[in-house]
C-alpha positions, 0 to 999 in steps of 0.5 A, a space after each residue: 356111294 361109289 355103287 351110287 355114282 356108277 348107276 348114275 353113270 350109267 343111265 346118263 350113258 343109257 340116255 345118251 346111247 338111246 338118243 344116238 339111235 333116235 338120230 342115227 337109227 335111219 338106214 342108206 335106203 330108207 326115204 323119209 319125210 319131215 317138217 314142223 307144224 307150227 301155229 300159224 299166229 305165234 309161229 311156234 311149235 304145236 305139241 302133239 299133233 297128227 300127222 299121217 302120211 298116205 300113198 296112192 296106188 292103183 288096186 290090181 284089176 281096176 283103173 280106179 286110184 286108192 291111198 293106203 296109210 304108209 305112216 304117222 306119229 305125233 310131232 314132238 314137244 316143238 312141233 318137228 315131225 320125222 316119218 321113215 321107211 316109206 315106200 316109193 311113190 309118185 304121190 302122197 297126202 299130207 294130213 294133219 290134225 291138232 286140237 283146237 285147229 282147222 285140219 290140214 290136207 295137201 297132196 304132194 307131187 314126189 315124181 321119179 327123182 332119186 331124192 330119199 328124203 323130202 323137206 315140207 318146211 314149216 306147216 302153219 296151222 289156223 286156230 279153229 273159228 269155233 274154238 275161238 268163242 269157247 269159255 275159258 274157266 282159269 284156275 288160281 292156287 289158294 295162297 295157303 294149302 293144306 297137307 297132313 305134314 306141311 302148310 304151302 305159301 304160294 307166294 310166285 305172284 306176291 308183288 310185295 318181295 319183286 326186286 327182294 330177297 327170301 327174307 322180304 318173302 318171309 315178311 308175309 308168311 303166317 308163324 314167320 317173324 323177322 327181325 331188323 338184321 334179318 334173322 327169321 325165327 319160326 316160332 320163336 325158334 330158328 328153324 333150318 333152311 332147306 331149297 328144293 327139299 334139300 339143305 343150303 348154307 345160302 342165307 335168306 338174303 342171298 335167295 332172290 325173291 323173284 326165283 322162288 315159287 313158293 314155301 313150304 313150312 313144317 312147322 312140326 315136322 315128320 319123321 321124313 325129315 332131319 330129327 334135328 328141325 325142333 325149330 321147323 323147316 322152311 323149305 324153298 321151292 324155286 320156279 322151274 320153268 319148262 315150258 317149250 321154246 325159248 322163254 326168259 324173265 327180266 326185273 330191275 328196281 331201285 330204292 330207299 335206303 342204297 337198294 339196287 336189284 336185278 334179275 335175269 331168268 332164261 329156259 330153254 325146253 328143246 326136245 328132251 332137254 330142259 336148259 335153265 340159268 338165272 342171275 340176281 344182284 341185290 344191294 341193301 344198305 340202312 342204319 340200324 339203332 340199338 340200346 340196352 340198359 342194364 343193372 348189375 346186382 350182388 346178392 340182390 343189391 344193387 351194384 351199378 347201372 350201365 345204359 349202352 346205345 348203338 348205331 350201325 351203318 351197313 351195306 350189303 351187295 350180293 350176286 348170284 348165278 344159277 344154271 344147270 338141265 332137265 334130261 328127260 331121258 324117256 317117260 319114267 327117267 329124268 336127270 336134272 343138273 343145277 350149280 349155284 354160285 354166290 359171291 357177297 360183300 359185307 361192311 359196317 360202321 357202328 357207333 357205340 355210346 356207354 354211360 355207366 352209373 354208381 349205385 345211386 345213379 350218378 354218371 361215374 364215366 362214359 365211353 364211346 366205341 366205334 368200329 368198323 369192319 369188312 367181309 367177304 364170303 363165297 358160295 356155291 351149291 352144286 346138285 344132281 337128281 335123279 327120278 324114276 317113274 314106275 308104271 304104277 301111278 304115284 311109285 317113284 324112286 328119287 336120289 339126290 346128291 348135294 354138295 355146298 361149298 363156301 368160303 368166308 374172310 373179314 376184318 375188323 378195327 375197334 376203338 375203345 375211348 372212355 371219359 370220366 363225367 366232366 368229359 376229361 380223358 379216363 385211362 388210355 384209349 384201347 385198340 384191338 384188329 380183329 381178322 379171320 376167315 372159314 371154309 366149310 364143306 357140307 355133303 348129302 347124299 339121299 334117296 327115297 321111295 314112295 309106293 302107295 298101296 291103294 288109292 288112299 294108303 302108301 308108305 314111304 321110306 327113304 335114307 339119309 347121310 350128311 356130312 358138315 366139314 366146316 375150318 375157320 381162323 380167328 386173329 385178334 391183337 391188341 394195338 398199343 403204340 403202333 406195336 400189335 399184341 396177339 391176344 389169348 382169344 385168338 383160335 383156329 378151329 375145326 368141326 366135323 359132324 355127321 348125321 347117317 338116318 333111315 325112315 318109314 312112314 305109312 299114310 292112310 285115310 277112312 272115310 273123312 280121317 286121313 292120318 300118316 305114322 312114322 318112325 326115324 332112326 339117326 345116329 349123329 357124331 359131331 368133332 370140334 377141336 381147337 388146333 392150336 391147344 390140341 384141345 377137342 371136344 363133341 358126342 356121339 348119340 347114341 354112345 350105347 345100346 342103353 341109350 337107344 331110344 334117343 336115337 329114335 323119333 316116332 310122329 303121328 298125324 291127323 286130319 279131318 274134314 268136317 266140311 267143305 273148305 274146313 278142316 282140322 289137323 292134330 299131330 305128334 311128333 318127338 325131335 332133338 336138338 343137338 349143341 352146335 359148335 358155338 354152344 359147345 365151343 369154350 372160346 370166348 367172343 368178345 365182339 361185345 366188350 360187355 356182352 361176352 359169349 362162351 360155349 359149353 362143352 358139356 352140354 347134352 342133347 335136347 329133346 322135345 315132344 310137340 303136339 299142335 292142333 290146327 283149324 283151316 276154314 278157306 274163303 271165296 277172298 282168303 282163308 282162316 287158319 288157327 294153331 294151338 301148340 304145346 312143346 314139353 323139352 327135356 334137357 333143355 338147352 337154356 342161356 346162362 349169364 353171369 358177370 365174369 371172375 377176376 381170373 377171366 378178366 385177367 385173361 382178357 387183359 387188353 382186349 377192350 372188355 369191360 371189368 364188370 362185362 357179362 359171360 352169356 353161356 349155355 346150360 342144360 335146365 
C-alpha cells in the first residue's frame, strides 16, 4: 500500500511539473501570439478549432510578396490559443477554421515596435448558414440495457424521484422492492450497496436522487465482484458533469407529509481541470402503522393470544456536501479527488397498544408503551482514483482507494403502563433510558486491469482489500422512583473484519454467443468482542488447507442474440454469505419487549449456488424483460424463534420484557 501512495504521488507531481513547462516553457526572446476563439452567439469558447499563422516576405530576386505558414495548433477545450517562437516581422494573417462555422482571415499589421508578444483578444466566430438547416437525429438511451453480468436503469431524466432521495429512484427498478421504513430488498435478499462501483456506509436516504445518473443491478454477480453479494449489488453511478465552462443545477420542492429538499450542483471544466461540488437537504416525516397478532402453543396447544398495534411518528432531516476534481493529467492519465460529507437527524414518537388473551380468547390485560427517541449520525466518504490509458484501445489500469468514515448517537425513553381488563392498574408502570453511540472505519484500497486480446475477447483481473473497523456502546438503565438501574444488557462492543481477494475473468464471443468465465479467491477474517466481559467471538475462512474450496467462487455467463432487440442470458455464479456482527453477536436487544433478538456465535458461513436465465425483447415505446432463478443454499443461515426460559427472564428482570416474550436467533438449516 505505501508503494501505492508513493506512485500516486509521484504522477501528481509529474502533472504538476509537466504543467509548469506548459506555463513556463517560453524563453526571454521568443514573440508570441495569443486569443480565444470564441462563438460568436453564446460567447463561449470553440473546442478544437484551426488556427494558423503566416508571415509575409518578399522572395530573393523578385519584387513580387509571398506568406509562409510560421505556426498553428488547435485551441484548447475553452477555445484559448497561445502560438510561440515566430519570427520577426511586419505582417502577418490570421486563419482560422472550426466546424460548422464561417472561416476567419484577418491581416494584422506588427510594425517595428519592440513588442514580443501580441494579444488578438476575443476572435468571434459566426455559425455557417449552410449548417444551420442541417438535420439534427438526437439519440435517447433505452431505460434498461443489457450486458453479459449486469442490467443498467438509466434513471437521469426519471421525473418520478426529482427533489427525492435513492430510495424513491429504487421505487421504479424492476426486482427492487421497498418497504414502508425503507428498506430496499433485491429479491428478497438485501443486497449491498455500492456508489461508483465502490462500497458506502451512506444509506439509501442520504443519496439524493437528483445526482444520480443511473443504476446499475447484478442481480447474480460475477466473479469480479465481493463474493459476499448473495443478495446482489446495486451499484449507484452519479453524474459527473464535464462539459466546458462554468455550468451548475438548481432544484427545490416541497411536500406532503413534512417534505423539504433541495439541491445545488455546480462544474467547472477549465483546461485539464474538472471542478465538481454539489449540496442537498432532504426532509421527511409521516406516520407509519403497524400490527402483529400472535398466538403462543405449548406441544401444539394453545396457550394464549397477544394481538400488538403500533403507531410511529418520525421525522428525517438530512444534508450532504459533495466536491472534489478531474485532472486530466495528458491523454492516457487521469486523477479524480472527491470528499462526501453527510450529517442526519433522526426522531421518533411511537405508540404501542397490547392486548393479551387466555386460551379462550378472553381479554386477561392490556398495555400501552410509548417511546420516544432521538439520534444523530455523521458520514463522510473521502475518494482517489487513478486511471490509465494504454495505446491499445480498451487496455486500461484503474486504482481506487476508498476510506468512509461516520459516527453515530441516539437516545431513547420508554414507558411500559399495563391494565387488567376493567381498565384498573396492573402492576407498577416500567421504565427504562436507552443511550449509545458507534463509530465505524471501513478502507478499500482496489485496482484493476483490463486488456482485450481481440475485438471480441479480453481478460480482466484485478485485486482487492477491505477493511471494516466498526466500535459502538450501548447503555440501558432501568428508572424506578427517580433512581437508575443499569441493566445487564447494557454492552460495549467492537468488530474487526477484513476481506483480502484477487480475480480473473475472460470474455469472448463466437458468432451470436457471447459468454465470460471467471474465478475469485478471498480469504476473510472477521473479531467481535464484548469489551466489558472480555468475551470474543468471529471465523476465519478458510482456517486450513482442507477447506479451501470455500474460499473459491467460479461464475460462468452466457448470452444470445437471437434476433435484433432479443436476447437471451443464462448465468452461473457460486457465492457466500458470511454471519454479520448482529447474528453472531450473543447480546440481546429488547428494543421489542415481546420480539426479543439474540445473535449466534456459532454459526458457519452460507453458501449459495445460483443459476438465472433472462429474456430481453426492446420495443419502439419500452422493453420486456423476463427472469427465472433457482438459488441451492448449503448451511443455510435461517431465523429461529422461541419463547424465552425462565432463567433468561431472570436475567432480564426490570427491562420491560414481556414474561412470554420471543427470542428470535439465528441458526445453521
Amino acid at each position: 500500500m505505501k508503494a501505492i501512495l508513493t506512485t500516486l504521488a509521484a504522477i501528481f507531481l509529474i502533472c504538476f511539473n509537466l504543467s509548469a513547462q506548459d506555463f513556463g516553457g517560453r524563453t526571454e526572446n521568443s514573440s508570441r501570439i495569443y486569443g480565444k476563439v470564441v462563438d460568436a452567439g453564446t460567447k463561449k469558447g470553440i473546442e478544437a478549432a484551426s488556427v494558423q499563422l503566416f508571415i509575409f516576405y518578399k522572395h530573393p530576386g523578385s519584387s513580387s510578396v509571398r506568406d509562409s505558414l510560421a505556426g498553428g495548433m488547435l485551441t484548447r477545450p475553452n477555445g484559448d490559443f497561445n502560438i510561440e517562437n515566430l519570427a520577426q516581422a511586419d505582417s502577418i494573417r490570421v486563419e482560422i477554421t472550426a466546424i460548422g462555422y464561417e472561416n476567419y482571415s484577418k491581416v494584422l499589421v506588427i510594425g517595428n515596435n519592440n513588442t514580443r508578444e501580441r494579444d488578438l483578444g476575443n476572435i468571434s466566430l459566426s455559425i455557417d448558414p449552410k449548417y444551420l438547416g442541417a438535420v439534427t437525429v438526437v439519440g435517447q438511451k433505452p431505460a434498461l440495457q443489457m450486458s453479459i453480468d449486469r442490467k443498467s436503469f438509466n434513471v437521469e431524466k426519471n421525473i418520478t424521484a426529482t427533489g427525492g432521495t435513492a430510495i424513491d429512484v429504487m421505487k421504479n427498478i424492476p426486482s427492487v422492492s421497498v418497504d414502508v421504513d425503507g428498506n430496499v430488498s433485491l429479491r428478497s435478499n438485501t443486497p449491498q450497496i455500492f456508489v461508483d462501483g465502490l462500497p458506502t456506509i451512506l444509506t439509501l436516504d442520504q443519496i439524493p436522487a437528483d445526482n444520480i445518473e443511473r443504476v446499475e443491478l447484478f442481480t447474480n454477480p460475477s466473479a469480479k465482484f465481493d463474493a459476499s453479494s448473495r443478495g446482489g449489488i446495486i451499484n449507484i453511478i452519479l453524474k459527473k458533469n464535464r462539459k466546458s465552462g462554468l455550468n451548475g443545477i438548481a432544484s427545490a420542492g416541497l411536500g406532503h407529509p413534512d417534505i423539504v429538499n433541495g439541491n445545488l450542483t455546480l462544474n467547472l471544466r477549465q483546461g485539464k481541470f474538472n471542478f465538481f461540488v454539489g449540496a442537498n437537504y432532504n426532509q421527511s416525516g409521516g406516520r407509519a402503522r403497524g400490527s402483529s397478532e400472535r398466538i403462543n402453543k405449548s406441544a401444539d396447544t394453545i396457550r394464549n393470544y397477544f394481538n400488538q398495534y403500533s403507531w410511529n411518528d418520525r421525522l428525517r432531516r438530512f444534508g450532504s456536501i459533495r466536491f472534489g476534481f478531474d485532472l486530466f493529467a495528458d491523454n492516457r492519465n487521469t486523477i479524480t479527488v472527491s470528499q462526501n460529507f453527510v450529517k442526519g437527524e433522526f426522531s421518533n414518537e411511537e405508540e404501542q397498544d397490547q392486548q393479551y388473551f387466555n386460551n379462550g380468547k378472553v381479554l386477561e390485560r392490556t398495555g400501552l408503551r410509548n417511546s420516544s427517541g432521538n439520534s444523530t449520525n455523521n458520514r463522510s466518504n473521502t475518494q482517489l482514483s487513478y486511471k490509465y490509458k494504454f495505446v491499445k484501445p480498451g487496455k486500461e489500469f484503474t486504482a481506487d482507494i476508498n476510506y468512509n468514515a461516520g459516527s453515530s448517537a441516539d437516545e431513547s425513553n420508554i414507558l411500559n403502563s399495563f391494565f387488567l381488563a376493567d381498565g384498573s392498574p396492573f402492576g407498577n408502570p416500567a421504565r427504562v433510558r436507552n443511550d449509545g453511540s458507534n463509530r465505524s472505519r471501513q478502507f478499500t484500497l482496489q485496482a484493476d486491469f483490463v486488456n482485450p486480446l481481440s475485438e471480441n475477447s479480453k481478460i480482466e483481473t484485478g485485486i482487492r482489500s477491505f477493511i471494516n473497523d466498526f466500535r459502538s456502546n450501548f447503555n440501558s438503565f432501568s428508572v424506578i422512583n427517580g433512581g437508575e438501574t443499569k441493566l445487564p444488557l447494557s454492552n460495549n462492543y467492537a468488530s474487526l473484519e477484513k476481506v483480502n481477494a484477487v480475480y480473473f475473468t475472460y470474455s469472448n464471443k463466437i458468432k451470436t454467443i457471447a459468454y465470460q468465465l471467471g474465478l475469485r479467491f478471498e480469504h476473510s477474517e472477521f473479531t467481535g468482542e464484548l469489551v466489558d466481559s472480555a468475551r470474543k467471538f468471529g471465523y476465519t475462512y478458510p482456517n486450513s488447507i482442507n477447506n479451501i474450496f470455500d474460499a473459491l467462487f467460479p461464475s460462468v455467463f452466457f448470452t444470445k442474440e437471437i434476433a435484433e432487440g432479443t436476447e437471451i442470458q443464462l448465468n452461473y455464479t457460486r457465492r457466500v454469505r458470511r454471519p454479520n456482527f448482529w447474528q453472531l453477536n450473543p447480546f440481546i436487544n429488547i428494543n421489542d419487549p415481546v420480539n426479543l433478538e439474540q445473535g449466534n456465535p456459532q454459526l458457519q458461513p452460507e453458501f449459495t449456488n445460483s443459476i438465472e436465465f433472462n429474456f430481453n425483447r426492446n420495443y419502439k415505446s419500452g422493453n420486456f424483460l423476463g427472469v427465472l432463478y433457482f438459488q441451492n443454499n448449503q448451511r443455510d443461515i435461517t431465523r429461529f424463534s422461541d419463547t424465552i426460559s425462565k432463567e433468561q427472564y431472570q436475567q432480564l428482570n426490570n427491562a420491560a420484557v414481556d414474561p412470554n416474550a420471543i427470542l428470535n436467533t439465528f441458526i445453521n438449516a
